[in-house]
C-alpha positions in Angstrom: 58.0 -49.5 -40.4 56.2 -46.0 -40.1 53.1 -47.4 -39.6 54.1 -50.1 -37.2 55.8 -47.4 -35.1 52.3 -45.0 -34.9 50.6 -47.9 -34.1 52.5 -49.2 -31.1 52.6 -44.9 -30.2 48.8 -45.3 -30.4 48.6 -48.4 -28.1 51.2 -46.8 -25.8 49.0 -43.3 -25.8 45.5 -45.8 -24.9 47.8 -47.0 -21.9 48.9 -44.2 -20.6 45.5 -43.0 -19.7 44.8 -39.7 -17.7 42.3 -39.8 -15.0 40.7 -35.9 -16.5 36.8 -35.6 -17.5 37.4 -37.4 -21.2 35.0 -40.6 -21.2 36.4 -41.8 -24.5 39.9 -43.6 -24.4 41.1 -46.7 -27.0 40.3 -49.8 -26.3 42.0 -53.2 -27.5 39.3 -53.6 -30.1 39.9 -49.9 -31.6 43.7 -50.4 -31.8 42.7 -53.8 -33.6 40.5 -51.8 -36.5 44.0 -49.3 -36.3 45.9 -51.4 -37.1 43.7 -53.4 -39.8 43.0 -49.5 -41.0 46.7 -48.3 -41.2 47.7 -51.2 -43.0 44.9 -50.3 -45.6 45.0 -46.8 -45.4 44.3 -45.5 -48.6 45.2 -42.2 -50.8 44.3 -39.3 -53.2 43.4 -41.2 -56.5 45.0 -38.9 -58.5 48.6 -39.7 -57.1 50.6 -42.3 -58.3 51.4 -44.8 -55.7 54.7 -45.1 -56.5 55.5 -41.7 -55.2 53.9 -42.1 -52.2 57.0 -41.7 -49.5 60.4 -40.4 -50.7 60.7 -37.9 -53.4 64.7 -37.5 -54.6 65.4 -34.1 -55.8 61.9 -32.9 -55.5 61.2 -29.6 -53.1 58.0 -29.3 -51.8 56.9 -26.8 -54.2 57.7 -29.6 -56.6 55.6 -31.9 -55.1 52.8 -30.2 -55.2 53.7 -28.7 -58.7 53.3 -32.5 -59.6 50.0 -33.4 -58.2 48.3 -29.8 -59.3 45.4 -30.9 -60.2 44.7 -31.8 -56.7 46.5 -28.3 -55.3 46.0 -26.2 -57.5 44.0 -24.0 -55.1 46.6 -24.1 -52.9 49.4 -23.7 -55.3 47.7 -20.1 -55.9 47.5 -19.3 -52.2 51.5 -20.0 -51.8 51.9 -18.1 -54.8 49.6 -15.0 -53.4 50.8 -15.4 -50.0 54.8 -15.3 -51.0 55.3 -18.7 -49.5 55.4 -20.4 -53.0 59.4 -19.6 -53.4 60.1 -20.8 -50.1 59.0 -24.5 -50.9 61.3 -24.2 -53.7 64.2 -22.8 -51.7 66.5 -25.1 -49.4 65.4 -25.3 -45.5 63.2 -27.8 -43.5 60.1 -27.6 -43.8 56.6 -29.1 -43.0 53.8 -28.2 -45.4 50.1 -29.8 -44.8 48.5 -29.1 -48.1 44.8 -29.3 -48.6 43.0 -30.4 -51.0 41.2 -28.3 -54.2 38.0 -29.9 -52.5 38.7 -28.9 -49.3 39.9 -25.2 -50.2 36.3 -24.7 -51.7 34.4 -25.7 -48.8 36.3 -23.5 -46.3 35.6 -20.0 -48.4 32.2 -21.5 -48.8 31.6 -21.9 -45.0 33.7 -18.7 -44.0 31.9 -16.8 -46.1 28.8 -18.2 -45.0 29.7 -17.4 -41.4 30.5 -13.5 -41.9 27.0 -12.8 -44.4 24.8 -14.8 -41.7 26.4 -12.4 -38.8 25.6 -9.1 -40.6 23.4 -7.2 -39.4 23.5 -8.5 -35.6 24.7 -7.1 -32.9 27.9 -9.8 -33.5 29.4 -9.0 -36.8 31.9 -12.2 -37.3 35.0 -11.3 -39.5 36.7 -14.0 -40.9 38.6 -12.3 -43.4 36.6 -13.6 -46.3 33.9 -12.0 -47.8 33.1 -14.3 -51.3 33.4 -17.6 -51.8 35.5 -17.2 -55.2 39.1 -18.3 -55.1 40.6 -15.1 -57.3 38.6 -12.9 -54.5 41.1 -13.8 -51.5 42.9 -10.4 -50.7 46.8 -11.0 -50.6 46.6 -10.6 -46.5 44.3 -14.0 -46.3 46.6 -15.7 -48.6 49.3 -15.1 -46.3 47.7 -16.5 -43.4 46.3 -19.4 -45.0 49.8 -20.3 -46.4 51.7 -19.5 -43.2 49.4 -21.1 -41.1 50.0 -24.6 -43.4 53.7 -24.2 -42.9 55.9 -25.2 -40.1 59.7 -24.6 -40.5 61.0 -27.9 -39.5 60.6 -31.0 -40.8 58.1 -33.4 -38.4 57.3 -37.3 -40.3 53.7 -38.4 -38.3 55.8 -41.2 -36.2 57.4 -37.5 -34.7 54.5 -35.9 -33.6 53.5 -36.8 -30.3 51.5 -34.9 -27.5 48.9 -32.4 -28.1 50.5 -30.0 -30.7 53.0 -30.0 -32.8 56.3 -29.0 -31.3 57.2 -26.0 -33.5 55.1 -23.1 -34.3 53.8 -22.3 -37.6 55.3 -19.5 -40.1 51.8 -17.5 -38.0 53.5 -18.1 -35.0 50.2 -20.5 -33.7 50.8 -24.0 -32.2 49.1 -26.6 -34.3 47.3 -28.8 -32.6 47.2 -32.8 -32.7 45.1 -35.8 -31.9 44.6 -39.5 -33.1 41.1 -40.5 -33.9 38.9 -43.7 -36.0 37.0 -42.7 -38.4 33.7 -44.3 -39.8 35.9 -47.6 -41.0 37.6 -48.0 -38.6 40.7 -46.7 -39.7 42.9 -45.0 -37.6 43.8 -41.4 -38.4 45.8 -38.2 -37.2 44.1 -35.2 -36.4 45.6 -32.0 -37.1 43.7 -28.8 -36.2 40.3 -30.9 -37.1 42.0 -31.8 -40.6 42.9 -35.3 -41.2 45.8 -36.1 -42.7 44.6 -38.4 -45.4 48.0 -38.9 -46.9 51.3 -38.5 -45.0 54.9 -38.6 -45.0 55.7 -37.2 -48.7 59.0 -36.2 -47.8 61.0 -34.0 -50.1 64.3 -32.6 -50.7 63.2 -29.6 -48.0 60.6 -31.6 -46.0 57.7 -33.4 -46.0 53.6 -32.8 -47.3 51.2 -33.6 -45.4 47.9 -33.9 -47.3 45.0 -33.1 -45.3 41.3 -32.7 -45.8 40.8 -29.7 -44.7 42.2 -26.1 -44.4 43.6 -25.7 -41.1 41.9 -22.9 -39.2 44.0 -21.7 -35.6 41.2 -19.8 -34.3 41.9 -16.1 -34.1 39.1 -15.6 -31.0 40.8 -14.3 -28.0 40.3 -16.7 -24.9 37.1 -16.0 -23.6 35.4 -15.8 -27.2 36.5 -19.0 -27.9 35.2 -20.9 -24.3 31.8 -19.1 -25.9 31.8 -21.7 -28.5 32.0 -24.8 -25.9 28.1 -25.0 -24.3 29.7 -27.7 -21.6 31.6 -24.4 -20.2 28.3 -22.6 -20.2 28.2 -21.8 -16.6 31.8 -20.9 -15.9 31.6 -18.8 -19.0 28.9 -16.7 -17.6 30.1 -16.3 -14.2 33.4 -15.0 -16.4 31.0 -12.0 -18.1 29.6 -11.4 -14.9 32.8 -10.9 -13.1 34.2 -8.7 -16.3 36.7 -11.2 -16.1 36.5 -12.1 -19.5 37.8 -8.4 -20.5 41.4 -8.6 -18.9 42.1 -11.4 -21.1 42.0 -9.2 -24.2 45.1 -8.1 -24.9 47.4 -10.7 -28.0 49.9 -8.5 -29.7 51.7 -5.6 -28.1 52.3 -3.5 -30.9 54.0 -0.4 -29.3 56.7 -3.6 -29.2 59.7 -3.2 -31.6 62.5 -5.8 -31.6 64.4 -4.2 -34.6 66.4 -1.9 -32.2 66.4 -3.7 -29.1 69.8 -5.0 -29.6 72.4 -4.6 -27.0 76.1 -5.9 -25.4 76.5 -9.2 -26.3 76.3 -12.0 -23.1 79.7 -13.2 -22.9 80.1 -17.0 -22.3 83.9 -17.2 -20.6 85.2 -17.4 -23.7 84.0 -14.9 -25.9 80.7 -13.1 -27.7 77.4 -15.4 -27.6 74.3 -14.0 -28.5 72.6 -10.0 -29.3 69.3 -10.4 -29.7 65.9 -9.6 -28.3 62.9 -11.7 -28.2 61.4 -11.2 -31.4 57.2 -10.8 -30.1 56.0 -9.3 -26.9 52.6 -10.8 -26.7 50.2 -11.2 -24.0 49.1 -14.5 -23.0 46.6 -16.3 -20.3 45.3 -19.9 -19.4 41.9 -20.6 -17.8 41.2 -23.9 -15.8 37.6 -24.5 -16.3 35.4 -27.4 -14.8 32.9 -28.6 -17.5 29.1 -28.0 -16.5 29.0 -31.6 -15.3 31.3 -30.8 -12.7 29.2 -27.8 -11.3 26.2 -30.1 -11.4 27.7 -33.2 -9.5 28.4 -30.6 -6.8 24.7 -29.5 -7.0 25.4 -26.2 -8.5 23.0 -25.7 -11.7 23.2 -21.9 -12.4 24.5 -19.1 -11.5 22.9 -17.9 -8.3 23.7 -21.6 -6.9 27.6 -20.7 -8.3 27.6 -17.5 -6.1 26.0 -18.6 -3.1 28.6 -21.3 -2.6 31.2 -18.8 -3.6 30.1 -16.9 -0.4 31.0 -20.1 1.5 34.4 -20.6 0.0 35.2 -16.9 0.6 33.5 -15.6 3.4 35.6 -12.1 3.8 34.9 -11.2 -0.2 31.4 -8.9 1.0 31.6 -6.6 -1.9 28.2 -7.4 -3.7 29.7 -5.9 -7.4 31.1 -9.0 -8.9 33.4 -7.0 -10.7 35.3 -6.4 -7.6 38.3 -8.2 -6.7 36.1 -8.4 -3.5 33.5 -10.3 -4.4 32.9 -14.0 -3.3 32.5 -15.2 -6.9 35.1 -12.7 -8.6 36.9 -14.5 -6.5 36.2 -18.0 -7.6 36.3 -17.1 -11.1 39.7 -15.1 -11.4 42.1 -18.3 -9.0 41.3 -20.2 -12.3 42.8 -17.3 -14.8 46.5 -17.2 -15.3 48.1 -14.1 -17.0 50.6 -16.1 -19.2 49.9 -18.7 -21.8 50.8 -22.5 -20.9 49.6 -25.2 -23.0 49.2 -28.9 -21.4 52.3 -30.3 -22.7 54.4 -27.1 -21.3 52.6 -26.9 -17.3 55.7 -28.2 -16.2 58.8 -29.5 -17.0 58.5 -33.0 -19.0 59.3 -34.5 -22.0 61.0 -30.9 -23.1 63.2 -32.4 -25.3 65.3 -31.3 -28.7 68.4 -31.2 -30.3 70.1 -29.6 -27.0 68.0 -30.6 -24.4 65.9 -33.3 -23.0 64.5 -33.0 -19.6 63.8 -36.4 -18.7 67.5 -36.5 -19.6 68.5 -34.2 -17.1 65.7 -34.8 -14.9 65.9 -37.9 -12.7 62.6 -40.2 -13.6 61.1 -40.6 -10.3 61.5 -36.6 -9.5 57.9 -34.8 -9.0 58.0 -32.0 -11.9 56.1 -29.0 -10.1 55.7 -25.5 -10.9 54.0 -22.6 -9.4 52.2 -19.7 -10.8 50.4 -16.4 -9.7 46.8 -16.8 -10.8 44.3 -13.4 -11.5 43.3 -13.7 -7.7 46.9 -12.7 -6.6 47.5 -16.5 -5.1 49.3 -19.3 -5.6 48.3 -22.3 -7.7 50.2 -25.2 -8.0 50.4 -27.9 -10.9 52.4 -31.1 -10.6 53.1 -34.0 -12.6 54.0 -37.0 -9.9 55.9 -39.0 -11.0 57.2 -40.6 -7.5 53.6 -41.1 -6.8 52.3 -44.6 -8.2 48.6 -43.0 -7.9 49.5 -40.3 -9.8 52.7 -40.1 -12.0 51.0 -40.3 -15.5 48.7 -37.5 -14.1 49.1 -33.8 -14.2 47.4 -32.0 -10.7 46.0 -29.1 -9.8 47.2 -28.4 -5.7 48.9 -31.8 -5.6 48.6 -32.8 -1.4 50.5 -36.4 -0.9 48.6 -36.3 1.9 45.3 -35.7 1.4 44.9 -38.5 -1.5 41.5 -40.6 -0.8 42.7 -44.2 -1.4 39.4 -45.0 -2.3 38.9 -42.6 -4.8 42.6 -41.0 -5.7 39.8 -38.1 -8.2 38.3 -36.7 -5.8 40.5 -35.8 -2.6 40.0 -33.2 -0.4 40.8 -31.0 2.6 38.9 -31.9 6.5 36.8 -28.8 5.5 36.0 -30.2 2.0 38.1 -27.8 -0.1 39.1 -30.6 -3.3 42.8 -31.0 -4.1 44.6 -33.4 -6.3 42.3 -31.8 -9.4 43.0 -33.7 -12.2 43.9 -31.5 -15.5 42.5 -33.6 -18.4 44.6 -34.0 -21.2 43.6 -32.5 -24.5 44.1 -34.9 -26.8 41.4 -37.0 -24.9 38.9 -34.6 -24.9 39.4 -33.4 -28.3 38.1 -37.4 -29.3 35.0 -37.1 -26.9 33.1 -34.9 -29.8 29.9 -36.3 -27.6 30.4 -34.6 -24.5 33.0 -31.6 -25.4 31.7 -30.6 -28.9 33.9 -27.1 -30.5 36.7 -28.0 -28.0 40.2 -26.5 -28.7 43.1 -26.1 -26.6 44.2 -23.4 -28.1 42.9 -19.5 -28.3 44.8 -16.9 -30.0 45.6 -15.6 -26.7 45.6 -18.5 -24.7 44.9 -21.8 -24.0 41.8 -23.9 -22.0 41.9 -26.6 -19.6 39.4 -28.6 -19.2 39.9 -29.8 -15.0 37.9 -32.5 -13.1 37.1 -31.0 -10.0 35.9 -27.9 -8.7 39.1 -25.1 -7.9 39.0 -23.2 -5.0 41.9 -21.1 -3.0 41.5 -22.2 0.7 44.5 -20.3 2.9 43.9 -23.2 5.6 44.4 -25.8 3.3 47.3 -24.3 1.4 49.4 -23.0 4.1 48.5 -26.6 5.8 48.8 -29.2 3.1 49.5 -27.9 -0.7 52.5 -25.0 0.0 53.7 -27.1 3.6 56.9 -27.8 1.4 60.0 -26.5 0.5 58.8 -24.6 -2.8 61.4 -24.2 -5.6 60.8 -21.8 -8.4 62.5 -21.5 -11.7 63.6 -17.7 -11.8 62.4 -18.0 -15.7 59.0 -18.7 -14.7 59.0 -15.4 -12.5 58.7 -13.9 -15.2 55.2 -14.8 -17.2 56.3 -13.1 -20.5 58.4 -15.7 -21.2 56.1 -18.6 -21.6 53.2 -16.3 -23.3 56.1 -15.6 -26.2 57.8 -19.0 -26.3 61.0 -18.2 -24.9 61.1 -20.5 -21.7 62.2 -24.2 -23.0 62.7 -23.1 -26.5 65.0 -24.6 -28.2 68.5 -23.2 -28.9 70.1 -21.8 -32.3 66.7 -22.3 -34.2 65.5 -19.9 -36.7 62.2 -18.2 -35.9 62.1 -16.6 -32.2 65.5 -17.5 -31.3 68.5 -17.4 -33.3 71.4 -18.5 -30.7 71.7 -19.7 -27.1 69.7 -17.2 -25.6 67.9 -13.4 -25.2 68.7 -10.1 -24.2 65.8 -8.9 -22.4 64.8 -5.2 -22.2 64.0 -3.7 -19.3 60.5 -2.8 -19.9 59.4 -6.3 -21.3 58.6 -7.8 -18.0 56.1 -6.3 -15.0 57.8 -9.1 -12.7 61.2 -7.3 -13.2 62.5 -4.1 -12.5 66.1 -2.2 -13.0 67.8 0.5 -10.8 70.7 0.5 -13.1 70.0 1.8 -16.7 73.5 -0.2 -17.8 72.2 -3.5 -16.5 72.0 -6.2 -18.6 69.8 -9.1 -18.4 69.8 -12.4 -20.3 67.8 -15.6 -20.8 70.3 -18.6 -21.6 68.1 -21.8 -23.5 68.1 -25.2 -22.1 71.2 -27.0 -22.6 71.9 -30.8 -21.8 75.8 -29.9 -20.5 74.2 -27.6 -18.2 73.8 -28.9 -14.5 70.7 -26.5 -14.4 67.5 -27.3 -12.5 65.0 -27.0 -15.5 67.8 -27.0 -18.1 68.2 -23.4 -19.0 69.3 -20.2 -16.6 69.1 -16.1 -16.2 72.1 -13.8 -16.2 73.1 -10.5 -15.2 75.9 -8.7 -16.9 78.0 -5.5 -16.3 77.0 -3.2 -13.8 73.6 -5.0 -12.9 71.4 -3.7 -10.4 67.5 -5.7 -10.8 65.0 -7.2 -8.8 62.1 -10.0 -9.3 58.8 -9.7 -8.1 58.8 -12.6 -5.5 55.8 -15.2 -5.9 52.6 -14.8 -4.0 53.1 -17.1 -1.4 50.5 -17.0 1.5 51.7 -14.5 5.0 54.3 -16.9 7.1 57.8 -16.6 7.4 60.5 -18.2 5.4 64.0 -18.9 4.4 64.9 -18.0 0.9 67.4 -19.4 -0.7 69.4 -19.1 -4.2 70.1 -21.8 -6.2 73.0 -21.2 -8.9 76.2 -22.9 -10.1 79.4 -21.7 -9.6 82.7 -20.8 -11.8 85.5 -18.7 -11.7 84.3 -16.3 -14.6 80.9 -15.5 -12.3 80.0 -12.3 -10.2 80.1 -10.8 -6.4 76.4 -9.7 -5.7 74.7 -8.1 -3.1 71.1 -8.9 -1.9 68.3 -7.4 -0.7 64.7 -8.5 -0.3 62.2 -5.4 -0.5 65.2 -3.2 -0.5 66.6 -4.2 2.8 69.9 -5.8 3.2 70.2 -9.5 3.6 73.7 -10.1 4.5 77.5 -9.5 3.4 78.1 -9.9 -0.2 78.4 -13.3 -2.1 81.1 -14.7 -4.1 79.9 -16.5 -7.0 83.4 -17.4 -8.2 83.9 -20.2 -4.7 82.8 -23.6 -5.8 81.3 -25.7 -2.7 84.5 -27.4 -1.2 86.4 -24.5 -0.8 86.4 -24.2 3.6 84.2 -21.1 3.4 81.2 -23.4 2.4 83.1 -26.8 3.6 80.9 -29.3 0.5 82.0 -32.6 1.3 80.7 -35.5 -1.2 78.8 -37.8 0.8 80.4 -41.1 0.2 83.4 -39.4 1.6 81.5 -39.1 5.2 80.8 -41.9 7.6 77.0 -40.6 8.0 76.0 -39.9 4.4 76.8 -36.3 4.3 74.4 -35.3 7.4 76.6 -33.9 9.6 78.1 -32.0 6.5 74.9 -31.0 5.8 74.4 -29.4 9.2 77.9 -27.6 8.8 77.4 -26.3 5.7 73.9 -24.8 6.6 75.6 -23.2 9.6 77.8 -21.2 6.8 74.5 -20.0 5.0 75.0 -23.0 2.1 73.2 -25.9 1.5 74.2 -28.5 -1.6 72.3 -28.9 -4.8 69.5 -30.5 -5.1 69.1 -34.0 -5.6 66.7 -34.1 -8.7 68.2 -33.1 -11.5 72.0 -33.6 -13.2 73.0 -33.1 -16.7 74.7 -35.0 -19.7 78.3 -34.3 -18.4 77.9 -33.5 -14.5 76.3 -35.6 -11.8 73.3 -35.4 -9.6 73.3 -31.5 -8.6 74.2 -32.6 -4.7 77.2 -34.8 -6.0 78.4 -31.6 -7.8 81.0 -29.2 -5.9 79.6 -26.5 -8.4 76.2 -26.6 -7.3 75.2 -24.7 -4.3 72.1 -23.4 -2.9 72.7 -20.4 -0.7 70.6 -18.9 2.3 69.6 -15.4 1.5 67.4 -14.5 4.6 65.1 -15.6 6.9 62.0 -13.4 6.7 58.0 -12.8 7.5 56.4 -12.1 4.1 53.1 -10.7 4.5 50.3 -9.4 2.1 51.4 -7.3 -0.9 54.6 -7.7 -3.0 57.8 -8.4 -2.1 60.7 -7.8 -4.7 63.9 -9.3 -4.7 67.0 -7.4 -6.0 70.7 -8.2 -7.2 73.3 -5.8 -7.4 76.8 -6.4 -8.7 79.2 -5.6 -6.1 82.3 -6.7 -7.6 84.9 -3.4 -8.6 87.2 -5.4 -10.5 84.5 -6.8 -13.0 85.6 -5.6 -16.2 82.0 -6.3 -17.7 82.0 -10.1 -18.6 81.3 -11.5 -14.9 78.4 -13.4 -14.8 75.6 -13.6 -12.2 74.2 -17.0 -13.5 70.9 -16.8 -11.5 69.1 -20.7 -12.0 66.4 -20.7 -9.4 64.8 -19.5 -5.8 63.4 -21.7 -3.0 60.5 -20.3 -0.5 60.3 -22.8 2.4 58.1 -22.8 5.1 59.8 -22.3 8.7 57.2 -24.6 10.1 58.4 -27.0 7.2 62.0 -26.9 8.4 61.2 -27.8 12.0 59.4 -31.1 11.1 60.9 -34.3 12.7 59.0 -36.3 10.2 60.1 -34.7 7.4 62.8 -37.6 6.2 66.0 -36.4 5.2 65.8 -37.9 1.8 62.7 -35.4 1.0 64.7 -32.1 2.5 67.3 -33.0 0.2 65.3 -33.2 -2.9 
């Protein structure tokens, strides 16, 4: 039944096609030889068949105590590395073990690799130095055993996407793909090892026996686009820039969670959580267009690269690349984010665990978007479509509706020729395309690489006129960039690892998007939770005498109205507002759910017009109702949802620079449990709200 169920995943993963740069994709006839494959897939001789799926009363340890004179290699990296004992102890694990074989050929080849660099001017540590097994210091048998291990338990029907789910005891994402190989057979890739046996499940988990040992690179970003020649030209347009030397930065060792505990977040009924994030790590994603892109557009070097760069930005004069100011420093840095987002985390879909599943909560025909400040100080926006027929199994760069060419839905653009509706390929599909993408990873030690289909360019015409013409919502979570560079945003709740409960305390000093004027604040990040009538699933909070402020997105010089979105109870807070320090308006009451008369919510199949002239009242009060996109496992659609209420903050022109804005708890009577449940913020365009064609259906989304 396993293997019927990867198969049909397979077919279903051919179908669902994306329109990126891969060339390679499954055909009829290659799930016919998967499925002739699977149902012959063979094993390691020297295990007995009949142990091949369940094991009763064996751990993993015993497992591969068992079969030791295939793992015996391994068996003595678990024991060097400390991990032996935890495959004997009880948990839920996911071990991939390689093979004696396959051991010896990795310290073979890494050893190789760091005598061959000697003596140039780029030594290449790998952290082996002989090819002998009893030679390994005790620090590489760590890594090698942490990275094999994943603390939860994952058969091969439950891996789906392009890494596995839940990090490694190394804290790296492993990542995934399906393949053939040279019969035919079909097989599951796991960072480049194949799992040549799979599903051993034991009393704490399940082995995975692969044919190779798995290797998460440990280059930073920009050393590991070094080893892909198809990004040769973006690559050195990155060293030119100096580019390539903000992106650095991994661990932040000054970084100490052991103290940073602090008041407890209290729930309305009692204690919660006290815990910090566990890492502060740095993190950045880079959008690259493969070579073939550049050369379709008739760019086949550098100089070609920076002379239409000079087109594209016509007020960047500064001749020193390195300057922010230059035409192709420019180009370069709009495709460099400063946080780490792989594929399968660009926005929000198919997030789903124990506690939360998005398209759950999500409505199914809702466009997931999210928007994020690149290296260029700009706004780039990525959307998954999914009430566009052209697009909805498609993830887009600067997603314009629009704009979209009928003709040829890859390649739209602007009336000045500036491309939108850039496809992001998925990784999976170029990981198969060994031909034309050869080295590719997704995944850097500091970041992760996205291979796009078109070439990206910032245009202020076409994104004050086409992309950012919306009403722009923005979970506060993904204000703050730390968050999804550490794995906090979307993580799963009471798991062991970064979280331990339902949510964070957050220092003060771990974020540059947030800032404190109170030293007693306290600031929380709450996990995704199914119960929750929360746009995105999860929420931020504010606790006892709170005074902070958010960096506001980039969003290009115009004037709009910004407006909080939250959900209200009796046990919340009174705030007071400000945007860049200036004040926006009496105080709020976060306690007054949306029918009480000082917001006047009426449901809209209790009106004669649908709720529009309710609509209109309401907005005259400051208030508008939830949006109607999202609801959760216990609560309706947001707008149906007396509790849900989006409130007016200001009206305002936002120019160049930052703009920050602050919450302050105003409420005297707040005897430290009040909570200023904070879920997201919406920029819209004035121009956007004046629109006659804008139909009332899309406002209220």
């Amino acid at each position: 039944m396993n293997k019927l169920k990867f198969i049909l995943r397979l077919f279903a993963m051919s179908k669902l096609r994306s329109f990126g740069a891969a060339k390679t994709f499954l055909s009829k006839s290659c799930i016919v030889a998967l499925l002739f494959g699977l149902m012959q897939t063979g094993c390691i001789e020297s295990i007995d068949e009949e142990n091949r799926y369940t094991f009763i009363g064996q751990t993993v340890a015993d497992y591969l105590e068992e079969h030791e004179e295939t793992f015996s290699s391994f068996l003595y990296i678990l024991q060097r590395g400390g991990a032996l004992s935890l495959m004997k102890a009880y948990g839920t694990y996911t071990c991939f073990a390689p093979t004696n074989e396959s051991i010896s050929q990795y310290l073979a080849e890494m050893d190789s690799v760091w005598r061959s660099s000697l003596g140039t001017e780029r030594v290449i540590w790998t952290g082996i130095t002989s090819p002998e097994l009893d030679e390994l210091s005790d620090s590489m048998c760590e890594v090698i055993s942490k990275t094999h291990i994943i603390p939860f338990k994952y058969l091969t029907i439950d891996i789906v996407g392009d890494v596995i789910p839940t990090k490694n005891l190394n804290n790296r994402y492993l990542t995934m793909t399906y393949g053939v190989n040279e019969n035919g057979r079909g097989i599951l890739i796991v960072n480049g090892a194949t799992i040549i046996l799979g599903d051993q499940e034991a009393e704490n988990g399940v082995v995975h026996v692969v044919n190779k040992v798995l290797s998460p690179s440990s280059n930073t970003l920009p050393a590991e686009m070094e080893n892909m020649p198809f990004f040769s030209l973006f690559y050195e347009a990155l060293l030119r820039t100096g580019l390539d030397m903000k992106m650095q930065n991994y661990e932040d060792y000054d970084y100490d969670d052991a103290e940073k505990t602090g008041p407890p977040w209290y729930d309305g009924e009692g204690e919660a959580f006290n815990c910090c994030p566990a890492t502060h790590n740095y993190g950045y994603t880079a959008f690259v267009e493969p070579d073939e892109v550049y050369n379709k557009a008739g760019i086949f070097n550098l100089e070609d690269l920076y002379e239409r760069c000079r087109d594209w930005y016509p007020n960047a004069t500064d001749a020193d690349f390195t300057s922010p100011d230059n035409a192709l420093n420019k180009f370069v840095s709009y495709h460099l984010l400063e946080r780490k987002l792989l594929f399968t985390r660009l926005v929000c879909y198919n997030i789903f665990n124990a506690y939360y599943n998005s398209e759950e909560n999500m409505l199914s025909s809702s466009d997931r978007i999210s928007y994020y400040e690149t290296m260029q100080g700009t706004l780039l926006m990525v959307a998954r479509p999914l009430s566009n027929v052209d697009y909805k199994r498609n993830v887009l760069l600067n997603y314009s509706p629009d704009l979209t060419n009928k003709k040829d839905v890859l390649h739209c653009a602007s009336a000045n020729g500036i491309p939108v509706n850039i496809c992001v390929s998925e990784p999976s599909e170029i990981l198969i395309d060994k031909e034309n993408y050869p080295n590719y990873t997704q995944e850097a030690l500091n970041g992760s690489i996205l291979v796009i289909n078109n070439l990206l360019i910032y245009d202020e015409d076409t994104m004050v006129g086409h992309v950012l013409n919306r009403l722009m919502r923005f979970n506060f979570s993904a204000l703050v960039p730390e968050f999804a560079s550490n794995d906090i945003m979307w993580h799963e709740r009471y798991t062991s690892g970064l979280l331990n409960s339902d949510g964070l305390i957050i220092p003060h000093d771990y974020s540059k998007n947030v800032k404190f004027y109170d030293e007693e604040s306290r600031f929380y990040y709450v996990n995704p939770y199914n119960t929750y009538c929360n746009f995105e699933g999860d929420e931020m909070q504010g606790q006892g005498p709170f005074d902070f402020a958010y960096k506001l997105p980039p969003v290009p010089p115009g004037t709009y109205e910004i407006r909080l979105g939250y959900t209200a109870f009796s046990y919340r807070n009174i705030i007071q507002m400000y945007v860049d320090n200036e004040i926006t308006g009496i105080p709020v009451d976060l306690r007054i759910l949306a029918d009480d008369p000082r917001i006047g919510w009426q449901n809209d199949t209790e009106t004669d017009d649908n709720g529009i002239a309710n609509d209109k009242a309401m907005k005259n009060r400051g208030y508008l109702k939830g949006p109607a996109i999202y609801k959760s496992r216990t609560h309706p659609v947001a707008r149906y949802f007396q509790n849900s209420i989006r409130k007016v903050i200001t009206t305002k022109y936002l120019g160049g620079g930052e703009h920050w804005l602050r919450f302050k708890n105003v409420n005297e009577n707040d005897d430290g449990k009040g909570m200023f449940m904070h879920d997201f913020l919406e920029i819209v365009p004035v121009g956007w709200l004046r629109r006659e064609d804008v139909p009332e259906s899309e406002r209220r989304k």
